[in-house]
PQR file with spaces between the fields and no chain letter, atoms N, CA, C, O and H, PARSE charges and radii, in Angstrom:
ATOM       1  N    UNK     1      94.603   84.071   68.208 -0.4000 1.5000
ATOM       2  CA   UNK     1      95.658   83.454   67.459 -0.0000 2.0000
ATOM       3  C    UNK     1      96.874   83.267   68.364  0.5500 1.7000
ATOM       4  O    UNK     1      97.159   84.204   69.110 -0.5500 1.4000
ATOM       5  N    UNK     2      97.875   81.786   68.389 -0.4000 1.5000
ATOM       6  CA   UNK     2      98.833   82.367   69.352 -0.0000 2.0000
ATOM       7  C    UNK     2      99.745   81.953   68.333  0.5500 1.7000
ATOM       8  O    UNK     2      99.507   81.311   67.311 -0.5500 1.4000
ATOM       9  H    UNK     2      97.643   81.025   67.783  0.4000 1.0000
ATOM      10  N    UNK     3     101.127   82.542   68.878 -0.4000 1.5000
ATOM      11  CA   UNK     3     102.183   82.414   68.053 -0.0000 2.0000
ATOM      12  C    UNK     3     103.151   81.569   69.148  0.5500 1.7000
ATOM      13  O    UNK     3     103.032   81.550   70.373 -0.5500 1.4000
ATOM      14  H    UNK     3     101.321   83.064   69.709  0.4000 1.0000
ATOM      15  N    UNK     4     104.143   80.880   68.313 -0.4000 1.5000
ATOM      16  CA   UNK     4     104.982   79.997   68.993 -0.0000 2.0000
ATOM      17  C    UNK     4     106.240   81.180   69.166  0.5500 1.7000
ATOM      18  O    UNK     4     106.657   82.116   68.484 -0.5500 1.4000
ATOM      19  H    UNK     4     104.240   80.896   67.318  0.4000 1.0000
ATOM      20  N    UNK     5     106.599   80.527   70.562 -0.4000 1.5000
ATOM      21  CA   UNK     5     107.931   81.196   70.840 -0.0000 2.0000
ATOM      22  C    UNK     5     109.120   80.529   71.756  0.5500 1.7000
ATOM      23  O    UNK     5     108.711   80.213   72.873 -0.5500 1.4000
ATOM      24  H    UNK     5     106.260   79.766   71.116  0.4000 1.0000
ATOM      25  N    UNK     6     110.023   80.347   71.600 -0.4000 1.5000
ATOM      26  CA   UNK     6     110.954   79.484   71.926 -0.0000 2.0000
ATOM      27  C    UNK     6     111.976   80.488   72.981  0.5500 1.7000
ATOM      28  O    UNK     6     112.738   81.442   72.830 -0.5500 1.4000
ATOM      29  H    UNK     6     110.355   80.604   70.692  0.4000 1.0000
ATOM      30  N    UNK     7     111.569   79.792   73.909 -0.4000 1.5000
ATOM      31  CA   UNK     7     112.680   80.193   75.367 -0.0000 2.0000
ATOM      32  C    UNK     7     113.714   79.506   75.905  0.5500 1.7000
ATOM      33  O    UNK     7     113.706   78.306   75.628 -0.5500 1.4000
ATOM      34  H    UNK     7     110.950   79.017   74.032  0.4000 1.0000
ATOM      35  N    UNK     8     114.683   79.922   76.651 -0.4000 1.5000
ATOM      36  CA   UNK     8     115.880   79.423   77.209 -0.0000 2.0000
ATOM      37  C    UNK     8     115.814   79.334   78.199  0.5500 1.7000
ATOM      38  O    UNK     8     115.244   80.384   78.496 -0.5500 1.4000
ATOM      39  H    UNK     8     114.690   80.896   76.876  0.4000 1.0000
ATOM      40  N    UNK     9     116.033   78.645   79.378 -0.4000 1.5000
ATOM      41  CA   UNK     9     115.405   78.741   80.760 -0.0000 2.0000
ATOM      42  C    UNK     9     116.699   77.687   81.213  0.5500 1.7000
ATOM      43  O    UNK     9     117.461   77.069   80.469 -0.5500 1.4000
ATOM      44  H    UNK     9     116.497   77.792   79.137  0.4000 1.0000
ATOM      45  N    UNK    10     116.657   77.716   82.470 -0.4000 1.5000
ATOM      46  CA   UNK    10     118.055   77.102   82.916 -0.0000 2.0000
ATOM      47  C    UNK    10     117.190   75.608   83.501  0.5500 1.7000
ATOM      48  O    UNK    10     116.003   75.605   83.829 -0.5500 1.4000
ATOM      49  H    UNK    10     116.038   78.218   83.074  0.4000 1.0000
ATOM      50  N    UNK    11     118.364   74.059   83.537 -0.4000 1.5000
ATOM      51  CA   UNK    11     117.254   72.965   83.453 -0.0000 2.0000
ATOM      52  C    UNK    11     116.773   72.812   84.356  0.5500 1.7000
ATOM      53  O    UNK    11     115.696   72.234   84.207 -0.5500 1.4000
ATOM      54  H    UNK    11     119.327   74.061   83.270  0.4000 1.0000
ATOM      55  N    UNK    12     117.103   73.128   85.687 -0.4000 1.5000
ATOM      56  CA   UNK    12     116.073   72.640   86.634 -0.0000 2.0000
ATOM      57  C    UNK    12     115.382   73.915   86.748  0.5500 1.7000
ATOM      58  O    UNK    12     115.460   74.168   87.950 -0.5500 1.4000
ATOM      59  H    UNK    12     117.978   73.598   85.807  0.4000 1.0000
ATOM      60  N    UNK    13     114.709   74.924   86.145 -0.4000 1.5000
ATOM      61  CA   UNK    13     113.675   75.645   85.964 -0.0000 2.0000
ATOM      62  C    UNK    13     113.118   74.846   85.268  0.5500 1.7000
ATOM      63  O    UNK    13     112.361   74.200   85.992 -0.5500 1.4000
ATOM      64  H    UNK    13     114.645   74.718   85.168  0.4000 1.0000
ATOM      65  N    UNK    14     113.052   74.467   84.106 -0.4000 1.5000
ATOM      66  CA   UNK    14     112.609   73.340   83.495 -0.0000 2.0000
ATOM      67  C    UNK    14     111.787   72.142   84.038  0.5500 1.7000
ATOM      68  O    UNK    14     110.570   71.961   84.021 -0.5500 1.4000
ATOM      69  H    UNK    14     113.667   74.992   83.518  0.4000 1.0000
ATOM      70  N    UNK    15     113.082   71.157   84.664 -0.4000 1.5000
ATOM      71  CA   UNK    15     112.847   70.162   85.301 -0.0000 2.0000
ATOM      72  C    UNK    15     111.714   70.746   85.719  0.5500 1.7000
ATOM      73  O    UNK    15     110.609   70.646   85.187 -0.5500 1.4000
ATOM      74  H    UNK    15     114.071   71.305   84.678  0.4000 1.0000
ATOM      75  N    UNK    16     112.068   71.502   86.903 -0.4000 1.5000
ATOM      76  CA   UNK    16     110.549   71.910   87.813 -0.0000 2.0000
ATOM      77  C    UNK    16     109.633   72.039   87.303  0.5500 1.7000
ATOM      78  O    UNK    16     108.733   71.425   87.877 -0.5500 1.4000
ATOM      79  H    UNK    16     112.966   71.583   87.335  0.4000 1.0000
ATOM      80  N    UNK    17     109.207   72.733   86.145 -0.4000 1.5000
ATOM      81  CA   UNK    17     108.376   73.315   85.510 -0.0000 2.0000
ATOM      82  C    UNK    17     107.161   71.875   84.823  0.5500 1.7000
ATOM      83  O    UNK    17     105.944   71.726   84.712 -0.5500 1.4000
ATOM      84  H    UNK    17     109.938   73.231   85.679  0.4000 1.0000
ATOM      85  N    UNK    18     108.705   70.888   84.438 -0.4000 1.5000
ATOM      86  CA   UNK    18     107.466   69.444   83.696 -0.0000 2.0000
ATOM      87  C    UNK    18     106.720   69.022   85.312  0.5500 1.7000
ATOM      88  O    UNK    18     105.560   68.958   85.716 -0.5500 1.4000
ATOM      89  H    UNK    18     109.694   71.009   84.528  0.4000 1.0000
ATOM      90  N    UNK    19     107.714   68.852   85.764 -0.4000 1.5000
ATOM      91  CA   UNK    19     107.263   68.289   87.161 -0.0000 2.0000
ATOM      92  C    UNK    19     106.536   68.669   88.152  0.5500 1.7000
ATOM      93  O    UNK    19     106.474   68.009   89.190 -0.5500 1.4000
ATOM      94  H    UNK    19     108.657   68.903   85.435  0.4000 1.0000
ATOM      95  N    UNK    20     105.846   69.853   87.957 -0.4000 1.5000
ATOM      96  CA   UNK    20     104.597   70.546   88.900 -0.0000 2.0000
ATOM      97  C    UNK    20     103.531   70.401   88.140  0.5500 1.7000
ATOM      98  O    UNK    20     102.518   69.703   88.193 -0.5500 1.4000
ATOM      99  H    UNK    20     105.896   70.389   87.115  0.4000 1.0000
ATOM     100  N    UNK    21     104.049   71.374   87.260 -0.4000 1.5000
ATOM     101  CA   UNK    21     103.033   71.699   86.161 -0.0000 2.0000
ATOM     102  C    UNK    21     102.659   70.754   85.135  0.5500 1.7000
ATOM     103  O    UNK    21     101.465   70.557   84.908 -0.5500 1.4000
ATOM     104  H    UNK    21     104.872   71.941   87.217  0.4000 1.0000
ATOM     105  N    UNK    22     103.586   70.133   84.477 -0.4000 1.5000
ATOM     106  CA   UNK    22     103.174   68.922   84.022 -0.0000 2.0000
ATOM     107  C    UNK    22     102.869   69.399   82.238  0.5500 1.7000
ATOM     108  O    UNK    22     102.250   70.367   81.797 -0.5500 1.4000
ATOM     109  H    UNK    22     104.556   70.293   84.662  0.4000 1.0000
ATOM     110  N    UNK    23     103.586   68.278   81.514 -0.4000 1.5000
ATOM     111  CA   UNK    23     103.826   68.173   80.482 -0.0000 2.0000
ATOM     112  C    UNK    23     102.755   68.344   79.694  0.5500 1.7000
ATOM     113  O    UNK    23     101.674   67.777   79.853 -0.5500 1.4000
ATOM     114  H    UNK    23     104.089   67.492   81.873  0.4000 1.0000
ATOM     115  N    UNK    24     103.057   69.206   78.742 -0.4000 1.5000
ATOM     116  CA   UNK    24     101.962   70.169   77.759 -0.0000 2.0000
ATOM     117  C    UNK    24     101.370   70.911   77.950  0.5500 1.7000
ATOM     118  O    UNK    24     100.603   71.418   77.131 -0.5500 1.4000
ATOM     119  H    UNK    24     103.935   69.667   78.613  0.4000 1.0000
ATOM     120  N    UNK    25     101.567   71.371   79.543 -0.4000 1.5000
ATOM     121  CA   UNK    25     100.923   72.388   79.764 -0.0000 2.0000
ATOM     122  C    UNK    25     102.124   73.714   80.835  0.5500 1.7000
ATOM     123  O    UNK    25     101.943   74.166   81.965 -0.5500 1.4000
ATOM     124  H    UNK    25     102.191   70.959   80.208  0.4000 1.0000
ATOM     125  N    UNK    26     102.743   73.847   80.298 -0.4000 1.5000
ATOM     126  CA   UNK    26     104.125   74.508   80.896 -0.0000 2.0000
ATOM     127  C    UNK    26     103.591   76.064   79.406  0.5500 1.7000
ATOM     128  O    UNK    26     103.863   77.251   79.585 -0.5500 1.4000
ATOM     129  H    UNK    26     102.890   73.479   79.380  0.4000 1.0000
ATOM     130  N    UNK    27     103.097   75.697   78.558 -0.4000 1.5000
ATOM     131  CA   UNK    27     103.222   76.940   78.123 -0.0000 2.0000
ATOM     132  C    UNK    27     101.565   77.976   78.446  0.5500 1.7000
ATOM     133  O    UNK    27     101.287   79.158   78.241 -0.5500 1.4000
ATOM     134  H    UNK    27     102.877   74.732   78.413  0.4000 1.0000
ATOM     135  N    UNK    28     100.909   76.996   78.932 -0.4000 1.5000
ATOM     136  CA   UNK    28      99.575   77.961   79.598 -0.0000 2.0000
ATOM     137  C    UNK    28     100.100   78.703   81.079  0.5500 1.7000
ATOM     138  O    UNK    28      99.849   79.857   81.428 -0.5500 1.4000
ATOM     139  H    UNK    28     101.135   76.036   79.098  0.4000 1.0000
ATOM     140  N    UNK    29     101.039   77.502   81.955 -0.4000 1.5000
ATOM     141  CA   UNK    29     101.096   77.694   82.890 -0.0000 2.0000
ATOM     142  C    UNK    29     101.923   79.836   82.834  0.5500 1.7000
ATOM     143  O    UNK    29     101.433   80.860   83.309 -0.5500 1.4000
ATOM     144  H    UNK    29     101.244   76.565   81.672  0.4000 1.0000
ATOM     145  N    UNK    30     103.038   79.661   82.167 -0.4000 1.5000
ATOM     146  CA   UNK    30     104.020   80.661   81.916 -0.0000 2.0000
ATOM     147  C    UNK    30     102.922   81.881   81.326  0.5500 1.7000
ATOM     148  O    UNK    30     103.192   83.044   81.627 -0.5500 1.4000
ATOM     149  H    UNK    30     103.437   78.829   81.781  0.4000 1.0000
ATOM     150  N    UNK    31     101.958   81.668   80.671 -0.4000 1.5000
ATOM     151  CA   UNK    31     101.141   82.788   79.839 -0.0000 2.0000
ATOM     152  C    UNK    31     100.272   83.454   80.927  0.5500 1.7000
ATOM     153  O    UNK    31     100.281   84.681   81.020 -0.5500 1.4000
ATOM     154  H    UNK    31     101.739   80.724   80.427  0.4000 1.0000
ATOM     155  N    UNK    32      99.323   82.494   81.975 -0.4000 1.5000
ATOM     156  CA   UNK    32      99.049   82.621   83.311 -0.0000 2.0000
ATOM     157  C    UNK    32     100.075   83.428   83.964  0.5500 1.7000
ATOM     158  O    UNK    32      99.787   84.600   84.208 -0.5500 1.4000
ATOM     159  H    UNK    32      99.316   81.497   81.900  0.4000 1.0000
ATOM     160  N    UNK    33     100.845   83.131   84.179 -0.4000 1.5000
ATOM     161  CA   UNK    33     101.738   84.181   85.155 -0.0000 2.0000
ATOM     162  C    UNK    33     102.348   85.806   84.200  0.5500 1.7000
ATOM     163  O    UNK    33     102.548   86.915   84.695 -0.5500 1.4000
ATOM     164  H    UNK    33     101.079   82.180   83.981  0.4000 1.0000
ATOM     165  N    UNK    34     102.484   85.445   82.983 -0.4000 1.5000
ATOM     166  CA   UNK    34     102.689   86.979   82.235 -0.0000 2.0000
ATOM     167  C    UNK    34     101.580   87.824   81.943  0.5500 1.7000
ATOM     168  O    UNK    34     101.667   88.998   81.583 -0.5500 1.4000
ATOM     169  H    UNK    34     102.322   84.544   82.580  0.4000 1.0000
ATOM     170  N    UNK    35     100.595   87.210   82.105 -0.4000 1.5000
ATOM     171  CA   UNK    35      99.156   88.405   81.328 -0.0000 2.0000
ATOM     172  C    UNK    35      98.841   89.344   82.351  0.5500 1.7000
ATOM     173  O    UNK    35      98.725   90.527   82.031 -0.5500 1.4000
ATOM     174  H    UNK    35     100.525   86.256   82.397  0.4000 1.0000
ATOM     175  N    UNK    36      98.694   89.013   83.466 -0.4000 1.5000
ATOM     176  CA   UNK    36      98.352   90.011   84.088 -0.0000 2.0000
ATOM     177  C    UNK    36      99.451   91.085   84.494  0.5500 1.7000
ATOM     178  O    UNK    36      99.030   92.018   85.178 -0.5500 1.4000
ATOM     179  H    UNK    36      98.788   88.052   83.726  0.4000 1.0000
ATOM     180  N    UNK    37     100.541   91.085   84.230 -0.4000 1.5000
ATOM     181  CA   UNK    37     101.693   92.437   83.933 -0.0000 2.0000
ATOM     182  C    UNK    37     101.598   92.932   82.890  0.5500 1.7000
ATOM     183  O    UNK    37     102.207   93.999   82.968 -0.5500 1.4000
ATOM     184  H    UNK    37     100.883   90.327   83.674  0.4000 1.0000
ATOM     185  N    UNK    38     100.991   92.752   81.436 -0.4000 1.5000
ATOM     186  CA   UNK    38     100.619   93.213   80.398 -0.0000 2.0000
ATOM     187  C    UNK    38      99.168   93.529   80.206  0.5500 1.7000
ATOM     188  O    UNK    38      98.527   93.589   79.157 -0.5500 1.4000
ATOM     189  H    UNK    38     100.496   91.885   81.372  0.4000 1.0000
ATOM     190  N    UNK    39      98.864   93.680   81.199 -0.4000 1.5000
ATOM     191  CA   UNK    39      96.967   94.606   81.387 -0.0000 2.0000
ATOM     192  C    UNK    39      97.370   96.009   81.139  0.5500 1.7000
ATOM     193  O    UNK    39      98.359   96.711   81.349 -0.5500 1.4000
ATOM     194  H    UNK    39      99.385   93.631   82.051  0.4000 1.0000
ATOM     195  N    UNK    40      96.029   96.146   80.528 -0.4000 1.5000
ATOM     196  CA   UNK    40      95.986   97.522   80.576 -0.0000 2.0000
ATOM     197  C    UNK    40      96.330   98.492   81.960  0.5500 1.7000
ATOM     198  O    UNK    40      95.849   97.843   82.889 -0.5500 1.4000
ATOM     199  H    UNK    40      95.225   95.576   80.357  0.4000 1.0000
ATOM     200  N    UNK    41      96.634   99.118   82.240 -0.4000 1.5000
ATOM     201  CA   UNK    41      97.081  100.080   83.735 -0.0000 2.0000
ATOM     202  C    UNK    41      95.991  100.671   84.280  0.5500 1.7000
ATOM     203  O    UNK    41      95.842  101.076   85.433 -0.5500 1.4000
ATOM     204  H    UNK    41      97.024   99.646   81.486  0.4000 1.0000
ATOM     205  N    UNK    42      94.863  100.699   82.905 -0.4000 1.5000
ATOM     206  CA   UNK    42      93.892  102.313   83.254 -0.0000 2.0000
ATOM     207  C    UNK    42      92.944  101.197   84.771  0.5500 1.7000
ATOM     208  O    UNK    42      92.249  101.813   85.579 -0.5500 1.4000
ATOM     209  H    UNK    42      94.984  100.370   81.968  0.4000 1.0000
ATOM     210  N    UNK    43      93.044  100.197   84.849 -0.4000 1.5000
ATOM     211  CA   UNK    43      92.302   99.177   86.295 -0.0000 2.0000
ATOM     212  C    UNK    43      93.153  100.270   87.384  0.5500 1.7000
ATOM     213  O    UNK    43      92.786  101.245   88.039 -0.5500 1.4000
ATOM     214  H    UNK    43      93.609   99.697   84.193  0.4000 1.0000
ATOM     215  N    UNK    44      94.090   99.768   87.255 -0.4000 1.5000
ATOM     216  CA   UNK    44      95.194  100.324   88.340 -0.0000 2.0000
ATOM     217  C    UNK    44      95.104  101.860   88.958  0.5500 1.7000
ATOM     218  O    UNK    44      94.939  102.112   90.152 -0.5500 1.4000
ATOM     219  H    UNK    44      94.388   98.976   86.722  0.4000 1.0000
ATOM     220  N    UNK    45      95.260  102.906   87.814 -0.4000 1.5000
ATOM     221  CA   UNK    45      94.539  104.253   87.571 -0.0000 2.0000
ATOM     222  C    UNK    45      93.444  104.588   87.913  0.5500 1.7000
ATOM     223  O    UNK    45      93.267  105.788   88.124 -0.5500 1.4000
ATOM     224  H    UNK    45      95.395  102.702   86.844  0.4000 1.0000
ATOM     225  N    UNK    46      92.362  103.676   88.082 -0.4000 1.5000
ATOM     226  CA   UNK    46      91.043  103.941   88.592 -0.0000 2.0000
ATOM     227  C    UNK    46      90.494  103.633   90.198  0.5500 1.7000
ATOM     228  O    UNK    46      89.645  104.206   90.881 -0.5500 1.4000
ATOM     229  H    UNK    46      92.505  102.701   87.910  0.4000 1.0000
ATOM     230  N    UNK    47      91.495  102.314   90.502 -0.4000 1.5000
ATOM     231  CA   UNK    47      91.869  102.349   91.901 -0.0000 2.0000
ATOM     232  C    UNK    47      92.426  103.435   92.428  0.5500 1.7000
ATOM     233  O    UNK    47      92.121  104.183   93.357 -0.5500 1.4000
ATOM     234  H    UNK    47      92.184  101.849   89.948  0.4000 1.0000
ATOM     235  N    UNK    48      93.327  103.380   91.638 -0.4000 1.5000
ATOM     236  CA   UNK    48      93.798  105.065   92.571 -0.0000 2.0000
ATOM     237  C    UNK    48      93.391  106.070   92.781  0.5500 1.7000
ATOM     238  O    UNK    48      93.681  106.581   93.863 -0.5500 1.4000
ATOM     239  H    UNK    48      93.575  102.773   90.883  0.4000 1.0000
ATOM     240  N    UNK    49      92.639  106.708   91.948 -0.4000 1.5000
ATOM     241  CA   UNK    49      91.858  107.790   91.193 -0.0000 2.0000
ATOM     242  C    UNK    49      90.732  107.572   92.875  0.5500 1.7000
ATOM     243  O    UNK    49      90.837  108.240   93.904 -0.5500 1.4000
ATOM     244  H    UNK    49      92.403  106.293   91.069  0.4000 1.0000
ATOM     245  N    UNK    50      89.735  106.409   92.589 -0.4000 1.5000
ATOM     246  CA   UNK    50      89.039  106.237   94.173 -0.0000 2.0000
ATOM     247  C    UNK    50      89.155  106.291   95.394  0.5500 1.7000
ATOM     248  O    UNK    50      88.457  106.571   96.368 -0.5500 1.4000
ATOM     249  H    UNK    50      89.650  105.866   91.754  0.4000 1.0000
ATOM     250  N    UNK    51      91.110  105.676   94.965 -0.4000 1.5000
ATOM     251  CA   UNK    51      91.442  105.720   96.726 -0.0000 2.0000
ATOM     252  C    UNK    51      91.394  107.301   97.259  0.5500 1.7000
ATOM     253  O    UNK    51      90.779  107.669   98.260 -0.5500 1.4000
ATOM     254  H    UNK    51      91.678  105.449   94.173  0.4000 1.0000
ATOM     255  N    UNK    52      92.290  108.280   96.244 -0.4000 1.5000
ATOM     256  CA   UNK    52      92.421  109.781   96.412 -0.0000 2.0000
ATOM     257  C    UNK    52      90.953  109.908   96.648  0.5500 1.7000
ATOM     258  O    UNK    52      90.923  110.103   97.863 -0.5500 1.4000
ATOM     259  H    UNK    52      92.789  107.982   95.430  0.4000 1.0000
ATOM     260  N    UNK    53      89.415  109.920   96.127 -0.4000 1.5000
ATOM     261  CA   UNK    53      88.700  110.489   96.633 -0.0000 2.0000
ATOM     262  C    UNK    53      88.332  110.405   97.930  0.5500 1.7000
ATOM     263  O    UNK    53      87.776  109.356   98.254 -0.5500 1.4000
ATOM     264  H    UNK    53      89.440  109.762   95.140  0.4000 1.0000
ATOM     265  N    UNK    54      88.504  111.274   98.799 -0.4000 1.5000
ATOM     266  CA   UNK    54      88.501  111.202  100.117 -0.0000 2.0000
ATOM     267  C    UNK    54      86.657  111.072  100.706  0.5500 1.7000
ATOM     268  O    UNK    54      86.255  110.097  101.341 -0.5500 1.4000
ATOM     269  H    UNK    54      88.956  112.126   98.536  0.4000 1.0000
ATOM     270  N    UNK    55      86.021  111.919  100.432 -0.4000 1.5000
ATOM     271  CA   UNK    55      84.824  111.496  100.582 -0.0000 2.0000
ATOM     272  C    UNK    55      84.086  109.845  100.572  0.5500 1.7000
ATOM     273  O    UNK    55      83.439  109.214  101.407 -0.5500 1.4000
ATOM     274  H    UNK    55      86.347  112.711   99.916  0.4000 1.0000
ATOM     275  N    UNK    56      84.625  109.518   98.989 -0.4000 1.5000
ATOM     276  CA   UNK    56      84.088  108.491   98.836 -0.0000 2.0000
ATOM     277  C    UNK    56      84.465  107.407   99.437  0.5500 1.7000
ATOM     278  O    UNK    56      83.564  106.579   99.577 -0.5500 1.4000
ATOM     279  H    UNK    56      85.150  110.031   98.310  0.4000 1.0000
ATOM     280  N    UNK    57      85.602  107.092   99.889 -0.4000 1.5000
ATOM     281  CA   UNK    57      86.315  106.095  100.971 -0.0000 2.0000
ATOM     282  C    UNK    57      86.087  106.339  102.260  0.5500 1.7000
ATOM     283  O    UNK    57      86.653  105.596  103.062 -0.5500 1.4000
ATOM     284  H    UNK    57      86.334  107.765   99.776  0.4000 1.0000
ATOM     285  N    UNK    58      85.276  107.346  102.739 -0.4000 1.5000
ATOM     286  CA   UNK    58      84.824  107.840  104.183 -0.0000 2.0000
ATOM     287  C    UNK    58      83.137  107.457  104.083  0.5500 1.7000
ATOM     288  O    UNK    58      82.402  107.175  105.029 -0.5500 1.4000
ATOM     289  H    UNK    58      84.816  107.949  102.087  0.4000 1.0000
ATOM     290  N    UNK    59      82.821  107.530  102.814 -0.4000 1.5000
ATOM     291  CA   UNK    59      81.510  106.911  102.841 -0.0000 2.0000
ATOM     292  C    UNK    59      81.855  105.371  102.610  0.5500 1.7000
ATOM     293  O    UNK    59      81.630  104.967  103.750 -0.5500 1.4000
ATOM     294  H    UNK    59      83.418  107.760  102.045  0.4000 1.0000
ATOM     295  N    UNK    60      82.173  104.468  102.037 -0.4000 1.5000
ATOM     296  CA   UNK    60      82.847  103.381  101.822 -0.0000 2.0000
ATOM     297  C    UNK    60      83.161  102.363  103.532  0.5500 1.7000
ATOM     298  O    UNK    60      82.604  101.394  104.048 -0.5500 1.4000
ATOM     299  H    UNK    60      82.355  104.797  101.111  0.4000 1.0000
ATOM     300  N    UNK    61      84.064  103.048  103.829 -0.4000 1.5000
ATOM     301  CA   UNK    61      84.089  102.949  105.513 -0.0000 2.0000
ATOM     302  C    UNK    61      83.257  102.734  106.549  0.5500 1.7000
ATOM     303  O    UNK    61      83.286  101.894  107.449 -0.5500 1.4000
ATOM     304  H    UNK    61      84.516  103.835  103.409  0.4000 1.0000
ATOM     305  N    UNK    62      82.269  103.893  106.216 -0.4000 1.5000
ATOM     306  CA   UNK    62      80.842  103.897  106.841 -0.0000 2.0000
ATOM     307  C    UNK    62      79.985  102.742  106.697  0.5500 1.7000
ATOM     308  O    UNK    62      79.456  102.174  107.653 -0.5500 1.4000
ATOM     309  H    UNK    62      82.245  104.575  105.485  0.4000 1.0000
ATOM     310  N    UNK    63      79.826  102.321  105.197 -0.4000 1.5000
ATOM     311  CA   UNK    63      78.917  101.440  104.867 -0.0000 2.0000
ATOM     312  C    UNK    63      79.831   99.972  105.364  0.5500 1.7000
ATOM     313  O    UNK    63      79.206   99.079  105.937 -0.5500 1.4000
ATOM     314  H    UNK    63      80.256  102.782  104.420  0.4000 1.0000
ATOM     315  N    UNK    64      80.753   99.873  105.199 -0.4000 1.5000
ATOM     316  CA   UNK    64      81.490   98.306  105.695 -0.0000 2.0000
ATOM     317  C    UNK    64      81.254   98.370  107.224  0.5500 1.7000
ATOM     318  O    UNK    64      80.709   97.457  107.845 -0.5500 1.4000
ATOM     319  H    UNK    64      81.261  100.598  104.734  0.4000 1.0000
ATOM     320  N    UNK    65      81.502   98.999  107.531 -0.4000 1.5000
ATOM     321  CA   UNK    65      81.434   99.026  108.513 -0.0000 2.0000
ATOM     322  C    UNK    65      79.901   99.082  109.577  0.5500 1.7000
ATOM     323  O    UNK    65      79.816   98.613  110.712 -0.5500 1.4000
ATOM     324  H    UNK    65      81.944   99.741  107.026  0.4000 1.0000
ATOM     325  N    UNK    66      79.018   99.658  108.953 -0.4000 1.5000
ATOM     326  CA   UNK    66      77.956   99.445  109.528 -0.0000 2.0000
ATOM     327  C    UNK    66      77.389   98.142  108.395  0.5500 1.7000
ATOM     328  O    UNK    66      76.164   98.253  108.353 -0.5500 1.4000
ATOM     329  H    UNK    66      79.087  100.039  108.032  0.4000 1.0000
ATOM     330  N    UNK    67      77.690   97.375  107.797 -0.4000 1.5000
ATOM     331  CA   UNK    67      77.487   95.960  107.291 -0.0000 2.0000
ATOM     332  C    UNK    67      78.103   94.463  108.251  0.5500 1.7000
ATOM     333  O    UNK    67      77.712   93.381  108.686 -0.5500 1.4000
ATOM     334  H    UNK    67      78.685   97.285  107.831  0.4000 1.0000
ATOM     335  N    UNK    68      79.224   95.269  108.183 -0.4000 1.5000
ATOM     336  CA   UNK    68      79.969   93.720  109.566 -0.0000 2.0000
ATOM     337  C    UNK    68      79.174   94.241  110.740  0.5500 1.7000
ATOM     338  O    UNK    68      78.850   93.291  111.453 -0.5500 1.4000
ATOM     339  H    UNK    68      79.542   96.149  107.830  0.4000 1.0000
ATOM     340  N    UNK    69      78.634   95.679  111.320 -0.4000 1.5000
ATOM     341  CA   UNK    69      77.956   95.306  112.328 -0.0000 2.0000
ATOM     342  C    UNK    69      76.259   94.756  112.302  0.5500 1.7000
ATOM     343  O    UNK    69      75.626   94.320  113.264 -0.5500 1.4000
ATOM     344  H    UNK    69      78.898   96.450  110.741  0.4000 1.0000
ATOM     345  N    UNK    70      75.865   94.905  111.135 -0.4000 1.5000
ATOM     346  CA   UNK    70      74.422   93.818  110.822 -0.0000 2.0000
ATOM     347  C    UNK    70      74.891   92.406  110.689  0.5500 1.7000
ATOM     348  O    UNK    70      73.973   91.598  110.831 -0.5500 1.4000
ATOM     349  H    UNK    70      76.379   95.259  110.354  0.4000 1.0000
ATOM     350  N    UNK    71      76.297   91.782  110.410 -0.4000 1.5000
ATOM     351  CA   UNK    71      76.195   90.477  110.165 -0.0000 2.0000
ATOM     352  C    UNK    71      76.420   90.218  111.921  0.5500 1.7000
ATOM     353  O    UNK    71      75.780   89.260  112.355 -0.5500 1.4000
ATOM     354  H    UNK    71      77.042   92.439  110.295  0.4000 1.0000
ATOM     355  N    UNK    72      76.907   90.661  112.509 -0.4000 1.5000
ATOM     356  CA   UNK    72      77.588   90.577  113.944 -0.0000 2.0000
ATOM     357  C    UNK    72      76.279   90.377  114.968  0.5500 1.7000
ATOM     358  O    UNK    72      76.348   89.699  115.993 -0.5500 1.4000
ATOM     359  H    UNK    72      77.427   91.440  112.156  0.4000 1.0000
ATOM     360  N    UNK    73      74.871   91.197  114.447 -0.4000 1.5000
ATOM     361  CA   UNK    73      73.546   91.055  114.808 -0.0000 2.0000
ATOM     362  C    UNK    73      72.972   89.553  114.657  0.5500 1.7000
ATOM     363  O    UNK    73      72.222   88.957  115.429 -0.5500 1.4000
ATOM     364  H    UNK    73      74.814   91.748  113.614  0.4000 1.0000
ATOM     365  N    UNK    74      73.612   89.054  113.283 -0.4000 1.5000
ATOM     366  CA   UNK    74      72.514   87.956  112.703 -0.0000 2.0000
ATOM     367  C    UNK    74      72.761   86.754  114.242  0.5500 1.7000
ATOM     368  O    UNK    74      73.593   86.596  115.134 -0.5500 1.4000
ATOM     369  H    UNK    74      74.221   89.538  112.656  0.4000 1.0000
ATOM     370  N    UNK    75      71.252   86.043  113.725 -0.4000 1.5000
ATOM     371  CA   UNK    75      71.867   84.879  114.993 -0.0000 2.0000
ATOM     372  C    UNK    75      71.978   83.444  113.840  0.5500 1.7000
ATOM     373  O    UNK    75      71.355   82.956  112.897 -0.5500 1.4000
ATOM     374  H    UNK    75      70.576   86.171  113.000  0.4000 1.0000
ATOM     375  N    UNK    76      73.383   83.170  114.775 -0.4000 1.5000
ATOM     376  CA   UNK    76      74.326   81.733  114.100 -0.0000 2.0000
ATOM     377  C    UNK    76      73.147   80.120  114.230  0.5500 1.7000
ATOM     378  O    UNK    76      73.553   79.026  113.840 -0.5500 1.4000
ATOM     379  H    UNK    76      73.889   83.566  115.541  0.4000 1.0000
């Protein structure tokens, strides 16, 4: 469901805004740039949560790393 909402924006934010983005679509464009600051955090939390495991980013390491050296093998 979306709901209408009416903003104030100064005009050549505006201007710019018809003129890139282009008329009728200035309010997808603006929803695109706000949703992903209104995600849930627990993504964010779970990155982190992985980065702290120290093991698992030392195994992580290992495997990238012995992967770019099998592509480095392949012949072009």
């Amino acid at each position: 469901m979306q709901k209408k909402l009416t903003l104030s924006i100064d005009e050549t934010v505006y201007d710019g805004l018809h003129r890139i983005v282009g008329r009728g679509k200035i309010s997808q464009f603006i929803e695109d740039l706000v949703r992903p600051c209104l995600l849930d955090s627990a993504l964010d939390a779970g990155y982190r949560a992985m980065a702290a495991d120290k093991k698992r980013e030392a195994e992580a390491l290992e495997w990238s790393n012995a992967l770019a050296g099998d592509s480095a093998d392949e012949a072009r």
